[in-house]
C-alpha positions in Angstrom: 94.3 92.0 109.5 97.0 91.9 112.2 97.4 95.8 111.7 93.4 96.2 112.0 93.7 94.4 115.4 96.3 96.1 116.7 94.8 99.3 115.9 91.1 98.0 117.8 92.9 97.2 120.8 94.3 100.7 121.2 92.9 103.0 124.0 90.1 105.3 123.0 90.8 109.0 122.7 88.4 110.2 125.7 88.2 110.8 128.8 88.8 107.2 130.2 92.3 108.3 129.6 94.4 107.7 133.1 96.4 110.8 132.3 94.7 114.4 131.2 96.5 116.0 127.8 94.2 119.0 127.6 97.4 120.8 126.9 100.3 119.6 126.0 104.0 121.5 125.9 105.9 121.0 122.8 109.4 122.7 122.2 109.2 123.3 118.3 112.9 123.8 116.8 112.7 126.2 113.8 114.6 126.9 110.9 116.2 130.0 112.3 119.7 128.1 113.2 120.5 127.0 109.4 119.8 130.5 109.1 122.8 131.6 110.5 120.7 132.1 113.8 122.2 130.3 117.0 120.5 127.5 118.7 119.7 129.2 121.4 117.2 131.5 119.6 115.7 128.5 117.3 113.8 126.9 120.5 109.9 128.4 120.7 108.0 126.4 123.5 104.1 126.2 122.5 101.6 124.9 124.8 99.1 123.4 122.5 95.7 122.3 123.4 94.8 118.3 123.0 91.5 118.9 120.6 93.8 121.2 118.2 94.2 119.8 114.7 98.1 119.6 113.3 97.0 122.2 111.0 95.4 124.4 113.6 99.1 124.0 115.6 101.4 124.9 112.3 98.8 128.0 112.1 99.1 129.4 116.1 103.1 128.3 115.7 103.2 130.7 112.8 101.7 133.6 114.4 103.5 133.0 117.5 106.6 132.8 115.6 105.7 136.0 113.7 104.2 138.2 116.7 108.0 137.6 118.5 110.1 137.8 115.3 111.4 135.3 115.4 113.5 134.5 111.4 111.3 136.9 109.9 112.7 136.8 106.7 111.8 133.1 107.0 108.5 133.2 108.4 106.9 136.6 106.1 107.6 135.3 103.6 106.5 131.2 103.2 103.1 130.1 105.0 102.4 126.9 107.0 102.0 124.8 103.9 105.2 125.2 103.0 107.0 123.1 106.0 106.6 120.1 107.6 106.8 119.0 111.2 109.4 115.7 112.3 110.2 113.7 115.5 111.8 111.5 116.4 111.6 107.7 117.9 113.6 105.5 118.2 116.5 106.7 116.1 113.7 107.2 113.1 112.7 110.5 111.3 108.6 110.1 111.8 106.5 113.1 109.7 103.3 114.5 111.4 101.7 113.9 108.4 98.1 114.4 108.4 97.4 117.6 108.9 93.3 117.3 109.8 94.2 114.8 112.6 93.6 116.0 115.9 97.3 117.2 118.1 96.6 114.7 120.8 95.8 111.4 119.0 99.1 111.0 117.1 101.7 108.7 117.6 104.5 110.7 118.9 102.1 112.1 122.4 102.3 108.7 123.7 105.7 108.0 123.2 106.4 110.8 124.9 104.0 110.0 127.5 105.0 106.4 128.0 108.7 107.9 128.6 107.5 110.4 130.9 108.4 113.5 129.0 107.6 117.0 130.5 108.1 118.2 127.0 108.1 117.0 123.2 110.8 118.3 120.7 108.9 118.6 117.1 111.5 119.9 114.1 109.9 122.5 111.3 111.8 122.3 108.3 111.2 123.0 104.7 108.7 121.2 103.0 111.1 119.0 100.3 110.6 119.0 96.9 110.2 116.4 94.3 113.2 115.7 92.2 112.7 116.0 88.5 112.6 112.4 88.0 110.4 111.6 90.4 108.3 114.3 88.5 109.0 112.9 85.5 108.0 109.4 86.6 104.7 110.6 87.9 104.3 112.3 84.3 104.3 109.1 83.1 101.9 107.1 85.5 99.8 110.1 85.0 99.9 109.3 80.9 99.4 105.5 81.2 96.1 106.1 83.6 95.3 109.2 81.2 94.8 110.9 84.4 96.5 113.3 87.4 95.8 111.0 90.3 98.0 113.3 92.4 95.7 116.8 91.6 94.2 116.9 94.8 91.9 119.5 93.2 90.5 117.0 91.0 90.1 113.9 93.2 89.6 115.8 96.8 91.2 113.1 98.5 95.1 112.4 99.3 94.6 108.7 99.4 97.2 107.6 96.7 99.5 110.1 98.6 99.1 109.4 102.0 98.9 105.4 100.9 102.5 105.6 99.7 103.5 107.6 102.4 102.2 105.2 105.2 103.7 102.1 103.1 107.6 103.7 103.4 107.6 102.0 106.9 106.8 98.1 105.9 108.4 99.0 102.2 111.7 99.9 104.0 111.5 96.6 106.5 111.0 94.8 103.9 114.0 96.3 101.9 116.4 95.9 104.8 115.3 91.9 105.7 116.0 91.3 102.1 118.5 88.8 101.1 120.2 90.5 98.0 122.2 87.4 96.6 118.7 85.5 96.6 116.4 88.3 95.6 118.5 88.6 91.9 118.5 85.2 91.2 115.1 84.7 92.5 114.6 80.8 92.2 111.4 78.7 91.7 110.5 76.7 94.2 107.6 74.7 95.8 107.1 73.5 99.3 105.1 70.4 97.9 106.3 67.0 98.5 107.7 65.1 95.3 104.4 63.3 93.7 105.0 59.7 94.1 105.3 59.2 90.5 108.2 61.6 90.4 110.1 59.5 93.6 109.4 56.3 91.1 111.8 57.7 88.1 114.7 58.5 91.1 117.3 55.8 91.5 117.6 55.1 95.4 117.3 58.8 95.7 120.2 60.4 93.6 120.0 61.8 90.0 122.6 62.4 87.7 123.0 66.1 86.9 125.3 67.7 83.6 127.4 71.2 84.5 128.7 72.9 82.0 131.5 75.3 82.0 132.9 77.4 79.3 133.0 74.3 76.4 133.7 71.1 78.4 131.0 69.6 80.9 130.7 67.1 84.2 128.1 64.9 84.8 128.2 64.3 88.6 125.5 61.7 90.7 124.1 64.0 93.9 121.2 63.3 96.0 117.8 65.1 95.4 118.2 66.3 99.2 121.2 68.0 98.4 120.9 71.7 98.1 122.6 73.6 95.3 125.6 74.8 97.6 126.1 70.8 98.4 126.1 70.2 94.5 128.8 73.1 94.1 130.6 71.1 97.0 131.1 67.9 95.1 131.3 69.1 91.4 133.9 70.7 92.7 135.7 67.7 95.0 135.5 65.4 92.0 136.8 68.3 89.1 139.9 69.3 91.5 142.5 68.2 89.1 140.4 69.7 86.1 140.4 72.9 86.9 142.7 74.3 84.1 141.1 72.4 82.1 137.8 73.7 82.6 139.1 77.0 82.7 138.1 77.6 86.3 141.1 80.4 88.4 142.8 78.6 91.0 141.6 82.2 93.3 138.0 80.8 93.0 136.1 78.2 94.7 132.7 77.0 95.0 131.3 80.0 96.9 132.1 82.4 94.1 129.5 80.1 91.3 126.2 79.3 90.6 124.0 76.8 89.2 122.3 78.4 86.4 119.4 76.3 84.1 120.9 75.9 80.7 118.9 78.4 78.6 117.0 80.2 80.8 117.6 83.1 83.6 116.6 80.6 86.4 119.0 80.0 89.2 119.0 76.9 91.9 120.6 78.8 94.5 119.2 78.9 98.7 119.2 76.0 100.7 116.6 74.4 99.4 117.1 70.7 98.5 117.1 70.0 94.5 113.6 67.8 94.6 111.7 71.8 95.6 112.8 73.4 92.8 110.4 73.1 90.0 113.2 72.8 87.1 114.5 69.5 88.6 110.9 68.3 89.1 109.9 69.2 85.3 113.1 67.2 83.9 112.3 64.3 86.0 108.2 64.5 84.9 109.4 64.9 80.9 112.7 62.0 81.8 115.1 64.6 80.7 118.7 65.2 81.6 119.5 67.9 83.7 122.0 70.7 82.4 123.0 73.4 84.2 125.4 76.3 83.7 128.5 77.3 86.1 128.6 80.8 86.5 129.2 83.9 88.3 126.0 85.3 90.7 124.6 88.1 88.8 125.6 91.5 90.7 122.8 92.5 93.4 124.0 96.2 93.0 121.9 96.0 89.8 118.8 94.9 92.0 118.7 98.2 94.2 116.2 100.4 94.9 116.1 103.9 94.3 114.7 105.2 97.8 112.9 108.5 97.8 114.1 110.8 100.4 110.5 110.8 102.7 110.6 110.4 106.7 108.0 107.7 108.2 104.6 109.3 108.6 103.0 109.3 111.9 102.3 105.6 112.9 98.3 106.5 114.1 95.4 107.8 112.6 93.5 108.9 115.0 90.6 106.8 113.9 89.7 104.4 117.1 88.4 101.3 115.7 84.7 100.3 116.9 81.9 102.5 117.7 82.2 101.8 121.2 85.5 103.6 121.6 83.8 106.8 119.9 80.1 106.7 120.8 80.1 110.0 123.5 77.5 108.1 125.5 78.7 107.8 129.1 81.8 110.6 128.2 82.7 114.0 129.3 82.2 116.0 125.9 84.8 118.1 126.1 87.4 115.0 125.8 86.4 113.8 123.0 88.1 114.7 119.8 86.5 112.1 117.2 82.5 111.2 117.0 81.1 108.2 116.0 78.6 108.8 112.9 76.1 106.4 114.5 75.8 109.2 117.3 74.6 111.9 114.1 71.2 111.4 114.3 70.2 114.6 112.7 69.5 114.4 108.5 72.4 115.1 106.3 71.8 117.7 104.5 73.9 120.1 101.7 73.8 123.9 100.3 73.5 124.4 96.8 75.3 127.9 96.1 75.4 127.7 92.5 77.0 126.5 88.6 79.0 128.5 86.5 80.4 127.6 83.5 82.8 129.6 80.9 80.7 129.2 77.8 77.1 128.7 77.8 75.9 125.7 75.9 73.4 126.0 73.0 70.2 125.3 74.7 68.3 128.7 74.7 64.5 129.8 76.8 65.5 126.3 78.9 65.5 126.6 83.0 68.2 124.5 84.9 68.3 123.2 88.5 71.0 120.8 89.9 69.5 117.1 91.1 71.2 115.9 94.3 71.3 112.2 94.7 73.4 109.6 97.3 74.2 106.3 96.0 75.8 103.4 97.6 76.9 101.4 94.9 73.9 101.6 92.3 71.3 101.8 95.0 69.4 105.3 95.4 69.3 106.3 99.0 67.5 109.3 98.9 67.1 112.5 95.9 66.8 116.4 96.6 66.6 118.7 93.7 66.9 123.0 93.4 63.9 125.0 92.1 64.5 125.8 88.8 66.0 129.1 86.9 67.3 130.6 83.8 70.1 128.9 82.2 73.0 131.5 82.2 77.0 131.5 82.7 76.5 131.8 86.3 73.5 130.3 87.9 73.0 131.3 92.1 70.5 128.9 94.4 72.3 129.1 98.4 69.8 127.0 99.4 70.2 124.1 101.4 68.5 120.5 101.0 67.5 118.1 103.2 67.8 114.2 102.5 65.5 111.5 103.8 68.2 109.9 104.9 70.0 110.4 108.8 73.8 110.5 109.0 74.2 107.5 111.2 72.7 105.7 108.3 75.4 106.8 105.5 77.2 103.5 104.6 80.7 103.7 103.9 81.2 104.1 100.4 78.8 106.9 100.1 78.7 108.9 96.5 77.3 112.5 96.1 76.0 112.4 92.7 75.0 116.2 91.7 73.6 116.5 88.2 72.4 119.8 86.2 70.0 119.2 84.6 67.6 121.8 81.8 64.2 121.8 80.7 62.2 123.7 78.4 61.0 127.1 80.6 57.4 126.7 81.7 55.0 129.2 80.4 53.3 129.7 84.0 52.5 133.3 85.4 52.9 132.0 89.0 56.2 129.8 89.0 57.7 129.1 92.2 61.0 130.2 92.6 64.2 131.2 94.8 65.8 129.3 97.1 63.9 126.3 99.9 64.6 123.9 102.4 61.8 122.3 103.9 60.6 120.6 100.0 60.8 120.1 96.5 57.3 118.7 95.7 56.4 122.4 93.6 59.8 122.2 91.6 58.6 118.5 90.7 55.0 119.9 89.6 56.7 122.4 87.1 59.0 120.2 85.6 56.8 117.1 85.2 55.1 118.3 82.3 58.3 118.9 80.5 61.4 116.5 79.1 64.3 117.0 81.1 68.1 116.2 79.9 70.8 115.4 82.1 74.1 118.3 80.5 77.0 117.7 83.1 77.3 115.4 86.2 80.3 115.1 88.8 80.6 112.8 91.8 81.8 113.1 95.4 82.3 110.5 98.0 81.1 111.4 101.3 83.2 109.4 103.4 86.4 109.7 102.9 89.6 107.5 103.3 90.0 107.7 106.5 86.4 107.0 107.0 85.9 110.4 108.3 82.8 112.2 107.0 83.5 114.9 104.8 82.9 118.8 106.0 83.3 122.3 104.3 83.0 124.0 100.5 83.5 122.2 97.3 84.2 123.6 94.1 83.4 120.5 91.9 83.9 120.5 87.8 81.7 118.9 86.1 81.5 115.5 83.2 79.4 116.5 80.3 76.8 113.5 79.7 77.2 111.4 76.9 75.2 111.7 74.1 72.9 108.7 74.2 71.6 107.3 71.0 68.7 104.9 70.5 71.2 101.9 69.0 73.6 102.8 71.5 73.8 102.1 75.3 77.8 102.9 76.4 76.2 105.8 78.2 74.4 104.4 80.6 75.4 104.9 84.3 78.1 106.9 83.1 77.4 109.6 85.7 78.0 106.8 88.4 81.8 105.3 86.7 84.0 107.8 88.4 84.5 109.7 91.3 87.0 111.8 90.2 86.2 115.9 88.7 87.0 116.9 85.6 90.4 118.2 84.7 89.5 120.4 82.3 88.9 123.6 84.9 89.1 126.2 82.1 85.8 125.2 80.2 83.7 122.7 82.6 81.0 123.4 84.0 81.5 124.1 88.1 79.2 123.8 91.0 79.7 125.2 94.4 78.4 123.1 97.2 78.9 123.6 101.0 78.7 120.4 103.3 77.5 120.8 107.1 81.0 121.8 109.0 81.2 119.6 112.8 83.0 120.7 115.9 84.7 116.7 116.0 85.1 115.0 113.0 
């Protein structure tokens, strides 16, 4: 919640901005030097314009780079996907990350800004590649969820990517604020006060406790505000002249042992007092005696994380928070690099360009159209369908259709639900055909007299993840429906359980859609 707030009270993107950054001068160091190139010759100064995307800047850096040859072996040969851009702040390696986010919204511009920079330094390296364990431990997730999560192709979204990505940053705070001693041993405490009927079975506020080493044992009186450090203290004043006899090295003291819970892999360790932890609590409930072990701290080396080699992404989205830092009401259009969808008040509307699929399922003299519906949860929001046409391998419409239903008003969590759909071919001399826009009421009269069956259905979400409205082609593959039988009802709303395309590209069935493409996103 803290994060969301922080990110709300950030300065909008537009032109309320004290300071203009319609083009901004960036000095890009290139690969060229590890190259066996100096570093003179690895600088390339770009002026890049505010509105660009990060993609649209690794795309003019490339053809820069190429038109004045500079590493040409390096730059004919790979493309822009194949490196990554880096900065640096504050002694950290930060990744430009997103690549659709517009140049002049990311993090690094105002650091630079706020420390009065003429010019930005950005690094292009090679894009690094996944080790084969981390390969081989994504295998694995992959088996367990019985799908490829990380196949953009199949889930046209980076989400679980760019999640884990933007979680390196508190994952590696967290790491280095970590106390390792108390992290292994992990003990079980509670910040409750001690019931009262607890404080009655505790003898003017001390309790005897048992420690055990090797084979002999000492049964010592502390008080249940002592912490376990405090119990090492005294076990240890009162067995000073028994320490050969318990077998404890004359080289070791107190600060090199633990309390450990007879039995069991718990540990009173921190400076808690003994009345938190639960053990002590649960002997004193059940009027037990308390026995604990004297032993070594387990080795914190064995507790370590294995790190993955990734810089920090970008620490900004480029998504402003409210509609009143995106609405271009009041604003000078040409500074303003993110809408708000409330401002779309235009219908949303999609192109149909066609299905094909490898092997053509046995259904023969039966038409086909595809049925468009959005859904927001299991509500219906609004439902276009194509004429229809000949089932075949490959099946062309290009038309577009237009919902009942204005932009402004898609709620997040949007699904595209496209289904094909067959029917028996109506015998009628004058069927309507080819491609519309404007309506569907004729297709609806030539298909109302027939029984239709839903064959394939496939699912996309129209808002993406970072709530960004989604723009450009789509090839999606296709589910095949269920069969449903009468005693049966596992199939129902099984078209609306995932939003994920099939994996099986070789022998689903495919349909091409194109979405409305937007100057701003």
């Amino acid at each position: 919640r803290e994060e969301i707030r922080r990110r709300r009270r950030k300065k909008a993107f537009t032109s309320s901005s004290s300071t203009s950054m319609d083009q901004i001068t960036v000095d890009f160091v290139l690969p060229s030097a590890a190259r066996g190139g100096s570093s003179s010759d690895s600088l390339l100064q770009l002026e890049v314009a505010g509105n660009w995307t990060v993609e649209q800047v690794k795309a003019q850096l490339w053809m820069k780079a190429v038109a004045l040859n500079f590493c040409p072996d390096f730059f004919q040969r790979l493309s822009p996907d194949h490196c990554i851009l880096l900065y640096q702040k504050k002694g950290n390696i930060c990744e430009i990350y997103d690549k659709h986010q517009v140049f002049q919204t990311l993090d690094c511009i105002r650091y630079w800004r706020a420390l009065k920079k003429e010019a930005g330094r950005i690094q292009l390296v090679h894009r690094p590649q996944p080790t084969d364990e981390s390969l081989q431990y994504q295998r694995y997730l992959n088996h367990l969820i019985g799908y490829d999560v990380t196949d953009v192709s199949n889930v046209h979204d980076d989400e679980l990517e760019f999640t884990r990505r933007k979680l390196l940053t508190p994952r590696r705070i967290e790491l280095s604020d970590r106390d390792p001693k108390l992290y292994s041993m992990d003990p079980w405490v509670t910040r409750k006060q001690l019931p009262e009927h607890l404080l009655t079975k505790v003898n003017n506020g001390y309790i005897l406790v048992v420690i055990h080493v090797s084979t002999s044992s000492q049964t010592i009186k502390v008080s249940i505000d002592d912490t376990p450090s405090q119990v090492l203290s005294s076990f240890f004043a009162k067995t000073q002249n028994k320490r050969v006899l318990l077998g404890i090295p004359d080289n070791m003291c107190e600060s090199d042992f633990v309390l450990r819970v007879c039995g069991r892999e718990e540990y009173l360790y921190g400076e808690k007092p003994l009345q938190d932890f639960n053990w002590i609590r649960q002997c004193l409930k059940g009027g037990e005696e308390i026995h604990l072990v004297l032993v070594t701290p387990p080795d914190p080396e064995l507790d370590l994380v294995q790190k993955e080699d990734w810089a920090q992404v970008d620490d900004c989205t480029g998504v402003t928070g409210t509609h009143e830092q995106l609405t271009i009401t009041e604003k000078d259009h040409e500074r303003v690099f993110t809408i708000s969808m409330w401002d779309c008040n235009r219908k949303f509307r999609m192109k149909v360009l066609g299905i094909d699929i490898p092997t053509l399922p046995k259904v023969p003299d039966f038409a086909v159209f595809v049925e468009a519906s959005i859904f927001h949860g299991q509500q219906l929001l609004a439902q276009e369908r194509t004429t229809s046409k000949t089932f075949n391998e490959e099946v062309l419409w290009n038309c577009w259709l237009e919902f009942n239903i204005k932009i402004k008003d898609l709620p997040k969590g949007t699904r595209l639900n496209l289904q094909v759909i067959c029917g028996k071919q109506p015998q009628m001399p004058n069927s309507r055909g080819g491609s519309y826009y404007e309506t569907t009421s004729g297709t609806c009269c030539l298909e109302g007299k027939t029984k239709n069956r839903v064959l394939y259905y496939v699912n996309l979400l129209l808002i993406d993840h970072r709530s960004l409205l989604r723009q450009g082609e789509f090839i999606l593959h296709m589910w095949k429906m269920p069969e449903k039988s009468e005693e049966s009802s596992s199939s129902i709303n099984a078209d609306k359980l995932t939003s994920a395309t099939n994996p099986d590209k070789a022998s689903s069935m495919a349909v091409a859609i194109s979405l409305d493409k937007y100057c701003y996103p």
